[in-house]
N, C-alpha and C positions, 0 to 999 in steps of 0.2 A: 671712642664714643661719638657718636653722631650732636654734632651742634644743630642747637634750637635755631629753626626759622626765625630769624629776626623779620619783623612784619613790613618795614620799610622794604627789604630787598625781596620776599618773596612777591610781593606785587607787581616787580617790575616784572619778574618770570612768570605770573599768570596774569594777564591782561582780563580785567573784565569782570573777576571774582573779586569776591572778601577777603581785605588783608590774609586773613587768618584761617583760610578756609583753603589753602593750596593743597593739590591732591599731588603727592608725589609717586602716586599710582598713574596718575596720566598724562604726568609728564615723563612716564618709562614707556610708556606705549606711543609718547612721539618721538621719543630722541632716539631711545634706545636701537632701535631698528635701523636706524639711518646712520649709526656711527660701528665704523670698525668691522664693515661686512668682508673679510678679508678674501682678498680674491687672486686664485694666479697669476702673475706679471708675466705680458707677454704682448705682441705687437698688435694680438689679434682687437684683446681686451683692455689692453692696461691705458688708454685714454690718453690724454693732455692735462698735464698737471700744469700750475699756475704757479710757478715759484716765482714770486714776485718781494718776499721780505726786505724793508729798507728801498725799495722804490717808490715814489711818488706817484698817484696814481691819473697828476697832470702833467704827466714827464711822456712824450711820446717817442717810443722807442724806435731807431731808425737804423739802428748798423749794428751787427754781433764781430767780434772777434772770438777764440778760442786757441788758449795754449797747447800748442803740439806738444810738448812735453808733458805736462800738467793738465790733459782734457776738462780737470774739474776747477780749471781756473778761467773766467768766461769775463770779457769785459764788452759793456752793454752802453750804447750813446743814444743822448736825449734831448738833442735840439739844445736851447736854451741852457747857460751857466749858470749855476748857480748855486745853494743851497739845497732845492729842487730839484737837480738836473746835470747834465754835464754828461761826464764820465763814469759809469757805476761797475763793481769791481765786484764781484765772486768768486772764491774759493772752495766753495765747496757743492758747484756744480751747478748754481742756481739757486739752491736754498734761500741763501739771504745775500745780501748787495751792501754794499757801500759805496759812497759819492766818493771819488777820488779825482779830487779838482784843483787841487793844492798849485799854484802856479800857471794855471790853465786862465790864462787874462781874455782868449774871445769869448765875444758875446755869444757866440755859435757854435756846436760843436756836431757833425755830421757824418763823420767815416774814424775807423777805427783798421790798424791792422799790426799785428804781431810781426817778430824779427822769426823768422820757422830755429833760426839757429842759435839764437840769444833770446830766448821769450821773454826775458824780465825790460827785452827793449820794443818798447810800444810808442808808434803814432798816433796823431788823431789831427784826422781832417776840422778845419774852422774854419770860421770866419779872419780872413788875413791871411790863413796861410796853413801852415803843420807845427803842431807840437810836439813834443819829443821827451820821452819819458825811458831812463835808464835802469829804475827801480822796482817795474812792473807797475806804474802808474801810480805811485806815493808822491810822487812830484814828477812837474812838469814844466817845460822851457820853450822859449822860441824858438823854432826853426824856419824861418822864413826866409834867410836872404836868396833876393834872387827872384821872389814872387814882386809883382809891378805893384804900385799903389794904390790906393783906392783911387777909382773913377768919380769925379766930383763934376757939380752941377751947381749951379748959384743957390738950389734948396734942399741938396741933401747930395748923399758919397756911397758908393756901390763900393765894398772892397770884394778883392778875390777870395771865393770861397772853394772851400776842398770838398765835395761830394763823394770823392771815391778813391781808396788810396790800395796799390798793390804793391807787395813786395817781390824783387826778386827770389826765388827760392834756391837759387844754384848761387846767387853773390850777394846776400841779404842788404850791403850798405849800399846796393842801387834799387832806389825807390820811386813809383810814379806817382804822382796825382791829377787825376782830373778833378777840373776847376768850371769854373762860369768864365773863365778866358784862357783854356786849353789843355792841351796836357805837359803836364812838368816832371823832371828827372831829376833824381839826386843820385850821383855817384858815390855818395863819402858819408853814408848814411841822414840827409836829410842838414846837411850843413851849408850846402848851398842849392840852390833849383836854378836850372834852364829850361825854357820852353822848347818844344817841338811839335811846330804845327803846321810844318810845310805838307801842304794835301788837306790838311782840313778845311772844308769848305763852310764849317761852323764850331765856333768851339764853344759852345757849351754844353758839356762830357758829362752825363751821367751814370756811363760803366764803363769798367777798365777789367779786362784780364787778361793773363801773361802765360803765355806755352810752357807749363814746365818743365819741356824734353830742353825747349829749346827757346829761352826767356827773352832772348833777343826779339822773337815775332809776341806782337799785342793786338791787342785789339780793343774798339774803343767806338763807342755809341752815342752821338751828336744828334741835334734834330734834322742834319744833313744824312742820319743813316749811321750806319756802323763803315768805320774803316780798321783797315789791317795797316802795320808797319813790319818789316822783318830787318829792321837797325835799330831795335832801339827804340824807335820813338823820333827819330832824327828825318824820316819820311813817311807817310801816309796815303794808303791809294783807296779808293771804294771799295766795300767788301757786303755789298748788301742784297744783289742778284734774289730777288724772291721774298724779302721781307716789307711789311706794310708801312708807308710812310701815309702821316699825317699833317692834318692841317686844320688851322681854324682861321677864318675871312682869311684863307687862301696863303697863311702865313704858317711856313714849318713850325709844327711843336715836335717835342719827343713821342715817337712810339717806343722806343727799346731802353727799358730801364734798367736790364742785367744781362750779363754775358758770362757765360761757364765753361773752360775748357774740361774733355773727358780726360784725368792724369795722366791714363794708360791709352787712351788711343788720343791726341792730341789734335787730332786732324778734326774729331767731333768736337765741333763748337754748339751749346743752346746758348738761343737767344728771350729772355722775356720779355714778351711785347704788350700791346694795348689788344690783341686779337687772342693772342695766348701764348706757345712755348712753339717755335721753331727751332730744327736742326738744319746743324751745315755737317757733313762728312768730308768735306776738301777743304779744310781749312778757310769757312767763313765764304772759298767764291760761287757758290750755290746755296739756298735757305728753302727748306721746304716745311710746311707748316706741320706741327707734330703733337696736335692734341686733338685730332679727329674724331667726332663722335662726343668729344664732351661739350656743355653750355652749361653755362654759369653766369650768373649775374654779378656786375660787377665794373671795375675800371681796368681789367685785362691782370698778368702775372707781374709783379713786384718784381719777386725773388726767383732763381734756381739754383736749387745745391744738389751737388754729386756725392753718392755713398763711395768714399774714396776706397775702399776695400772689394766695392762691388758698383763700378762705375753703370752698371748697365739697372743700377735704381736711383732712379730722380725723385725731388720734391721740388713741386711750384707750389709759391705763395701767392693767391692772388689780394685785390683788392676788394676785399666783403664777402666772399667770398668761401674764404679756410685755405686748406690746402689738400694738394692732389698728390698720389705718390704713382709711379710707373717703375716696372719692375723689369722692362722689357727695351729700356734704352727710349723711352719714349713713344713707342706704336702704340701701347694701350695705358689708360691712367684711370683711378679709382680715387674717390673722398678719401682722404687723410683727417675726418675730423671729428673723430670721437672725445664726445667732452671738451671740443676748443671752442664751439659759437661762431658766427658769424662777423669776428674780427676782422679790421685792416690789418693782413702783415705784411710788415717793410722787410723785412730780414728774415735769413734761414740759414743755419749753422750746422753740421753733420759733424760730431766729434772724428775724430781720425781714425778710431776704429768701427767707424757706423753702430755706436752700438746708441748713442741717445743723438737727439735731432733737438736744434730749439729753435724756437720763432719768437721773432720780436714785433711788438704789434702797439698801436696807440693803447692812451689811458694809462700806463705803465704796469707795461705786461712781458713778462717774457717767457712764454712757454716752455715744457720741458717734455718730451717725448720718448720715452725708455722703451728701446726696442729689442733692447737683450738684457742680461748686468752687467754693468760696464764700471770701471776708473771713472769714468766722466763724474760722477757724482760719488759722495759718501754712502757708505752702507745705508746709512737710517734718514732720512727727508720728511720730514715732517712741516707741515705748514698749515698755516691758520688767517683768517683776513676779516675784516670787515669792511661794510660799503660805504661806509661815511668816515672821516676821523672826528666831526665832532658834531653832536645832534642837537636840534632842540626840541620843544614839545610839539609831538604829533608827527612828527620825525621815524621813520620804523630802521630798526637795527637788523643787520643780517647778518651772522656769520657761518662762515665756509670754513670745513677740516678737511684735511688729509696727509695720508701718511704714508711714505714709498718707500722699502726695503729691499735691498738690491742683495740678499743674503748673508748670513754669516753663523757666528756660533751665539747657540744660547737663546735667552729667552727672555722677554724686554714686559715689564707693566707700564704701562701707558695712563695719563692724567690728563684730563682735557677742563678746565676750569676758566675761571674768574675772578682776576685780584679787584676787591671793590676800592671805591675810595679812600675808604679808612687807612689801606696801606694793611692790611691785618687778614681781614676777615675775605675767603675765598668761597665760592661756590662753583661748586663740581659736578658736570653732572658724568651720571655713573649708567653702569651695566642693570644694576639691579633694584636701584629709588630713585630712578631720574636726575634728580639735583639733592645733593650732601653739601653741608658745609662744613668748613676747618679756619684753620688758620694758621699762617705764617710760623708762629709760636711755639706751633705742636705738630712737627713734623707728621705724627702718628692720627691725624685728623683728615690726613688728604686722603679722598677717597679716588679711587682707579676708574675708566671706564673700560679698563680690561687688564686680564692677569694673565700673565705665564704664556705670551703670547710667542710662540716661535719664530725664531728668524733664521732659520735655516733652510726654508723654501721663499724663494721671492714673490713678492705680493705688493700691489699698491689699492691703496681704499681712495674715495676721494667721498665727502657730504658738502655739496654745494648746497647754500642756503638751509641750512639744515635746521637753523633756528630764527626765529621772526620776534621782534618786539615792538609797539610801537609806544614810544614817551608818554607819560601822564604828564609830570609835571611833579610827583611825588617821591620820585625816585633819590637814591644817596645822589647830590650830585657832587664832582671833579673828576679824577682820573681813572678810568678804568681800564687793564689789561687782560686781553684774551689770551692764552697760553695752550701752549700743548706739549706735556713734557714725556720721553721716552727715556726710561731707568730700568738699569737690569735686575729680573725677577726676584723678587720679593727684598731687594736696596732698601724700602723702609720699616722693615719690619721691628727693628731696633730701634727707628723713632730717628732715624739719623740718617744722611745723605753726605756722600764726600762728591770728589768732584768725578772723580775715576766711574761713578758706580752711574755719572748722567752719561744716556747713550745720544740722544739731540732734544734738544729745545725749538721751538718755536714762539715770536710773541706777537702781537699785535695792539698799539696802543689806540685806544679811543676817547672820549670825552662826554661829558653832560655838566656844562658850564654851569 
């Protein structure tokens, strides 16, 4: 049975009307339309979703990792330690995150890379040095010896920071880091570091990557240019013939912020620059520029990641930009940014079997891009957000759904609701009256905004901004939760819910003090 409008809460969902005069006729003709348009999943169509649950949205996102074993296990860095920030961990593809910081004592944390042969053994580049996590990032330890001390002055101390950490792929416990004073090596997985900077004619290294035919040759990007090593890291020569160097009152800054070997032909090096994506095909000693025809506004490309299954498809990320994809090895490139906006992204991640792409981008965002169905992610992704966590009056509430199904068996009803303050009393809004309400209590009072939905073809929906509110002032206030729960077809029909019969959840909590 349909619960009575309580007149406190219907006003908060019709702005402007009489308590008691809410037309749940017209709020089916707003919502309704804009939620659960389900649509075929696929590269052409299926956009950028925002799976961002359990990140802070003042946590700026700067380095992705992704378990080769585990594709749907993704760990995500965010400058600052903290409660806020740190280290964020997902399992299940991007969905939802958790801070995993336990042990992590710098103040900084900015590179992130997996063991390709032990994934539950994760580093993370900081402030001081590298940390070292054995457990897939549930704790974590120093690893520093070997990195120099902080640089001190009579009013303050510069320590070494790790911006960019690569692993050996052919011998995982030798590890590099570029630092703001060089590049460092660990043979014995990260238990001791030496430097190796003889050739660098500047060492502070904002990219690092490693041949993985032949892991001994690196390469590595200074504001002196990019150089090549083929020991190791034990020597360094110029490797920049062709690429743009920079300057401000006449003093080198960085142009080259990433560097990408192609897997399978090795000798193709990109570079992302302040101009855009250059290629090398000799290994780094010629650079010819490789984004011809395109302009974009912006601070040049962040990121490049290779489709490792299909090396001759790139993504750059630039700076305000979006991202571009080329299909062709770089000669030709098109917008990548359906549904992303005009983000900064630092980061770009190609699961192993190209089948999802993520980006990580300021505000605390980390994209997710399904371009086939893939392991990377759980069958059922559902997600929900809003733009504030806590409001006050005159304040406007927005929230964003969506839902990505990457196929299976059977057929899922779907809840998209509102736990109010009281802790009890829910509103829902629905396929067929807008907004229903229930309650906690009475299983058999939640109403659906869709039934018997199939998940046996893949589909992703997304409604940004789908619903607007702005505060009176009369509203219940304390805690309120935005939810979106997916349960296999007709699970409450008996008035009862076990745990087996939930297919995913989504939550998001907000506030009106």
């Amino acid at each position: 049975m349909r619960r009575r409008i309580e007149p406190a809460v219907c006003s908060m969902f019709m702005p402007g009307r009489p308590r008691c005069a809410c037309s749940l006729r017209m709020l089916q003709r707003l919502v309704a339309p804009l939620l659960l348009a389900m649509v075929p999943l696929s590269h052409a169509d299926a956009g950028w979703n925002k799976w961002t649950s359990g990140i802070t949205r003042s946590a700026d996102m700067v380095a992705l990792a992704i378990d080769p074993a585990m594709p749907a296990t993704i760990y995500a860095v965010s400058g600052l330690v903290g409660d806020l920030g740190g280290v964020f961990k997902s399992i299940d593809g991007g969905a939802h995150w958790s801070v995993s910081n336990t042990g992590l004592t710098a103040a900084f944390v900015s590179a992130v890379a997996v063991d390709p042969q032990t994934p539950t053994t994760v580093y993370a580049g900081a402030s001081g040095g590298v940390f070292k996590s054995t457990d897939g990032g549930a704790h974590w330890s120093a690893s520093n010896a070997g990195f120099p001390p902080p640089l001190c002055t009579d009013t303050s101390c510069t320590p070494s920071t790790v911006s960019v950490l690569v692993v050996d792929p052919q011998t995982p416990a030798t590890v590099y880091a570029g630092t703001n004073v060089g590049v460092f090596k660990s043979t014995d997985g990260g238990s001791f570091w030496s430097g190796g900077n003889t050739g660098l004619t500047d060492l502070v290294v904002t990219a690092l990557a490693v041949d993985p035919e032949t892991p001994a040759t690196l390469y590595a990007a200074t504001s002196a240019g990019v150089f090549k090593s083929v020991d190791g890291g034990a020597r360094w020569t110029d490797s920049d013939t062709g690429l743009p160097h920079c300057f401000i009152n006449f003093v080198p800054v960085n142009c080259v912020s990433s560097l990408t070997v192609d897997p399978h032909t090795p000798a193709t090096v990109y570079a992302g620059t302040v101009s855009g994506v250059f290629k090398s095909t000799d290994g780094g000693a010629h650079w010819s520029f490789s984004m011809t025809g395109i302009e974009f506004v912006g601070a040049g490309v962040s990121a490049v990641a290779i489709d490792q299954q299909a090396p001759a498809t790139l993504y750059a990320a630039t700076v305000g930009a979006g991202i571009f994809r080329s299909t062709d090895g770089g000669q030709s490139w098109a917008a990548f940014n359906a549904g992303l906006g005009a983000f900064v992204i630092n980061a770009l991640q190609v699961s192993p079997s190209g089948a999802c792409l993520h980006a990580a981008s300021q505000n605390g965002r980390v994209f997710d891009f399904v371009i086939q169905p893939d392991p990377c992610a759980p069958p059922i992704n559902p997600l929900v957000s809003v733009n504030e966590r806590t409001f006050s009056v005159g304040q406007t509430l927005v929230f964003t759904a969506g839902l990505m199904n990457l196929g299976g068996p059977g057929a899922a009803d779907i809840y998209l609701g509102i736990l109010m303050p009281d802790g009890n009393t829910i509103a829902f809004f629905t396929s067929t009256a807008g907004i229903a309400f229930g309650n906690i209590a009475d299983l058999a009072s939640l109403r659906p905004v869709a039934t018997g939905a199939s998940l046996a073809a893949p589909f992703v929906t997304t409604a940004p901004n789908f619903f607007s509110y702005q505060w009176k002032g009369d509203e219940p206030r304390g805690d309120y939760l935005f939810f979106l729960l997916v349960v296999q077809a007709d699970a409450l029909a008996d008035g009862t819910l076990s745990d087996d019969e939930v297919l995913a959840v989504a939550v998001e909590a907000f506030s009106f003090p």
